[in-house]
N, C-alpha and C positions, 0 to 999 in steps of 0.2 A: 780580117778574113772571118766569114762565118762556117762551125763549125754543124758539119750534116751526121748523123746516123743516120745509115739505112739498115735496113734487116730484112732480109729476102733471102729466101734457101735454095731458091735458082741460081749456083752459081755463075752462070753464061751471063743471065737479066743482070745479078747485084753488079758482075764487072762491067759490064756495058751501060748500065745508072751511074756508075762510081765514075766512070770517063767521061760522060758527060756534065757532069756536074762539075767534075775538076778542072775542064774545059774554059764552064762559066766562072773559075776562078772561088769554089769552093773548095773547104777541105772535107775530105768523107772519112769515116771513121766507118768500115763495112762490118757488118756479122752474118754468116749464114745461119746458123741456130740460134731459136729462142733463150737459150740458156745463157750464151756469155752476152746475150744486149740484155737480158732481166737482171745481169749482174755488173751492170757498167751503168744505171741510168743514172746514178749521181755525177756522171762526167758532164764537164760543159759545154753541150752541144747548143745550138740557135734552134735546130730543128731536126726531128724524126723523121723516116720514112720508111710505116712497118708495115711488114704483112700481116697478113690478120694468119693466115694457113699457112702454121711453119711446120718441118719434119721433126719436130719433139715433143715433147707435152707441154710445151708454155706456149702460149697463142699472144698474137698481137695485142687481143683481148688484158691479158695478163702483163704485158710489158705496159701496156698505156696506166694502166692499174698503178703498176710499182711508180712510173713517171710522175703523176700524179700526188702521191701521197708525196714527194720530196720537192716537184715543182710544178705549179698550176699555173705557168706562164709561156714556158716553152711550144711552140704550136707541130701538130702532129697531123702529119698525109698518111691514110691507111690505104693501102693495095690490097685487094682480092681476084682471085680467077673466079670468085662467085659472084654474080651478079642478083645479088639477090637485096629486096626493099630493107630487109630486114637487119643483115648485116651493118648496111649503110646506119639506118639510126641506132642502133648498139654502138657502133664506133663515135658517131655524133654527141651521141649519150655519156659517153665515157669522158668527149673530153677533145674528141678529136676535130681537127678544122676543116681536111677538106679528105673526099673518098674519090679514089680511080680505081674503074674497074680493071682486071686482063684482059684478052692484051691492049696495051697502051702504048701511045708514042712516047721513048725517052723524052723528044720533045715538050710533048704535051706538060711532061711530068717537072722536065727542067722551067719551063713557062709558069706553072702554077708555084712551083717553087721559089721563083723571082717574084709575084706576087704575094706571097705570104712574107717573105722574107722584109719587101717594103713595105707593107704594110704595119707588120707588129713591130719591127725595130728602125725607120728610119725615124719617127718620132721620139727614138727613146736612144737612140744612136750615142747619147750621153749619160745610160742604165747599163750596167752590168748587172748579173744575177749568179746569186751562189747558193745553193741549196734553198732555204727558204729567205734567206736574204737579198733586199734588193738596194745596192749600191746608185746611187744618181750622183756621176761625177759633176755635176754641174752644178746642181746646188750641194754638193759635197754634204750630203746626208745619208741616213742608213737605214732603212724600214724592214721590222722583224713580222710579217704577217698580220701586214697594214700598222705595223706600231713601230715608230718613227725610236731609232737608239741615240740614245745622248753620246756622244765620241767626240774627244777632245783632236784638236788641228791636230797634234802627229799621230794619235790610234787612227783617225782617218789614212792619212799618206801613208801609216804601216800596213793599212787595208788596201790600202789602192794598190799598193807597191807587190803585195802578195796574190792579189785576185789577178793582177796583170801580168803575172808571172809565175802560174801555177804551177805546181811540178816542178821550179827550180829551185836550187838550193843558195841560201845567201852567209854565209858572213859575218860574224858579229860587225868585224869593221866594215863589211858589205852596207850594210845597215844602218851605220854611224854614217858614213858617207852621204849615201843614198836620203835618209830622213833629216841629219843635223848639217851635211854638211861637209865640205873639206876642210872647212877653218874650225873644225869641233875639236876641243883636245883634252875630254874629258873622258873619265872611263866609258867600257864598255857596259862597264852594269847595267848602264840607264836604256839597254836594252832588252836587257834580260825584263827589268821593270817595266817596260813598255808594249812587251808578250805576254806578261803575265795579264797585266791591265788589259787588252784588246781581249784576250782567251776571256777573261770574267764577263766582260760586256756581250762577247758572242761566242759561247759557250761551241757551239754546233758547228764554228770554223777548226777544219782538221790540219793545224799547225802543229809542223811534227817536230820537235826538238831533234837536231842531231849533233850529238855528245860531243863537245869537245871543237867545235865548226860553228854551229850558228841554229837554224831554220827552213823548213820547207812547208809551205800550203800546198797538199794535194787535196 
């Protein structure tokens, strides 16, 4: 399931985008103010869909901005009620893939969205991406801002195993299970060793210790 942001401060427009897209068997993550989507863009979304004219002082302008500096892969639809030349290459400029003007059909909107969406990931359908890291489950490699990371066969599957399951929490014996094994029956340490090892390799992965339990990658 691919994961959408939208950001629109028309609350009637964002619920009536948000149903059609959920329809097409998306998940939507919605915001009506600029403030809590410039403060969420590290979440793992597939794709944006911002207004450029929000009712705060951070402008769509400014969300694609923060987007950007954490991931230049993710692809972003800018909306405006301004139809104006100018706007469109500013958002193009920034970063962005495609622009619709107000008013627009949800259709139209959900349409371009299925093509963006095959386009940039059915050939990659076997890449995950996390902050600036790009995971390729197929050839089970790791690239840090085009530089490829050395990761030993289990730092990978402790990668895999956490990128796949953000936000949940695991375990030590979760973990033993899950990466060595049910026929494993050796301490738990050799996990504690094998978080420490992944955190050194990829510094910028936010594995949260929780005392006493195990793990969590938000």
């Amino acid at each position: 399931m691919y994961n959408i942001a939208l950001v629109e401060d028309e609350k009637d427009l964002n619920h009536l985008i948000k149903t059609y897209l959920e329809k097409e068997g998306y998940k939507v993550i919605s915001y009506t103010n600029g403030e809590d989507a410039y403060n969420n863009v590290t979440n793992n979304f597939h794709l944006w869909i911002l207004d450029i004219m929000l009712g705060d002082d951070i402008s769509g302008y400014d969300i694609i901005k923060r987007i950007r500096e954490t991931n230049e892969l993710v692809p972003v639809i800018f909306t405006s009620a301004r139809d104006k030349e100018l706007d469109k290459i500013i958002g193009l400029e920034l970063g962005g893939d495609d622009y619709l003007t107000k008013p627009y059909s949800p259709k139209e909107l959900v349409l371009r969205v299925n093509n963006i969406i095959k386009r940039v990931y059915n050939k990659d359908l076997k890449k995950l991406v996390y902050d600036k890291y790009v995971i390729d489950i197929d050839k089970r490699v790791v690239f840090f801002k085009d530089k490829e990371l050395n990761l030993t066969t289990l730092e990978f599957d402790l990668l895999l195993m956490f990128i796949k399951n953000k936000n949940k929490s695991f375990s030590r014996d979760d973990i033993l299970n899950i990466i060595w094994g049910d026929d494993y029956f050796g301490t738990d340490r050799v996990v504690d060793d094998l978080v420490r090892r992944l955190r050194k390799k990829m510094p910028d992965l936010n594995i949260n210790t929780i005392y006493g339990f195990g793990y969590r990658l938000t």
